[in-house]
N, C-alpha and C positions, 0 to 999 in steps of 0.2 A: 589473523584468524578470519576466514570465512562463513557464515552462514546463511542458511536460507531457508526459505518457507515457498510449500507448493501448495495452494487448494485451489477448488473451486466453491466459488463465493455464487451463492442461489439470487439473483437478482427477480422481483417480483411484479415489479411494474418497471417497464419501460421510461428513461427518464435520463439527465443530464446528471451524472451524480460527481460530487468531488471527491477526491481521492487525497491525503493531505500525510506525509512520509516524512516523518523529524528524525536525526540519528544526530550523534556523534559526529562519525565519521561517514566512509565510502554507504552509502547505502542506492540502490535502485528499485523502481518498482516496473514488474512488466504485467501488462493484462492482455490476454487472450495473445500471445509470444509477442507483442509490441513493445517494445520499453518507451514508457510513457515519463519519466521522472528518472536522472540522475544527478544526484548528490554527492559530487564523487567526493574524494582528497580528505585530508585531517584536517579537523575544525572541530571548534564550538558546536550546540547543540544548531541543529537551522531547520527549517521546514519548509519544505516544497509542497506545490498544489500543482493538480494538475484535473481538469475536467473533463469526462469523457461520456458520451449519448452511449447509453448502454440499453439493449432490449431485453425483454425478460425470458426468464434460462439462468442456467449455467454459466458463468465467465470463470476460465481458468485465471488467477492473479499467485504472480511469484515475487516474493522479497530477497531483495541480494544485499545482505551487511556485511562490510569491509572494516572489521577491528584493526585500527592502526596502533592504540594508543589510550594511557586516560580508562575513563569510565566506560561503560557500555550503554547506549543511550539507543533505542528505538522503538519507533511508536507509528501505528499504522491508525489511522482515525477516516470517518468516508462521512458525505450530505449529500442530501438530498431537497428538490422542495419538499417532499414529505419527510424526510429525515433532519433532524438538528444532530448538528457534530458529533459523533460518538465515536470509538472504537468499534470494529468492524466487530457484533457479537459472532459469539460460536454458533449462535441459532442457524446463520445463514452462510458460516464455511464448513466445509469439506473438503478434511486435511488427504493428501493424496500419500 
């Protein structure tokens, strides 16, 4: 089974921010159409980083999760130096 997620995520200071993508299985993350993160194949739960200088705006960010098997396991979390680890809130995406 495939899924996926389209928004744009409102960035508001310009800044190096981490991006941090845990599944299951096949999952990727792409921002602004780059694919920055993948985790492809069946496994364990695992979690990828990846950090990118983002300016402030808008960034479109897309999640692509590849259900092979097992549980359904995914989790989108982002830092910043002004941000400590969270889940990306709803405050600052827009779902397309």
């Amino acid at each position: 089974m495939n899924r996926y997620f389209n928004a744009d995520l409102n960035i508001t200071k310009e800044a190096n921010y981490k991006f941090y993508l845990a599944s299951d299985d096949g999952s990727r993350l792409f921002i602004d159409g780059k694919r920055f993160i993948d985790n492809d194949s069946a496994h364990g739960t695992v979690e990828k980083t990846v950090t990118v200088n983002l300016g402030a705006g808008k960034h479109e960010i897309k999640v692509e999760y590849f259900q092979i098997g097992g549980g359904a396991i995914l989790k989108l979390y982002y830092s910043s130096p002004d941000i400590e680890k969270q889940e990306i809130p709803a405050s600052v995406l827009f779902l397309k």
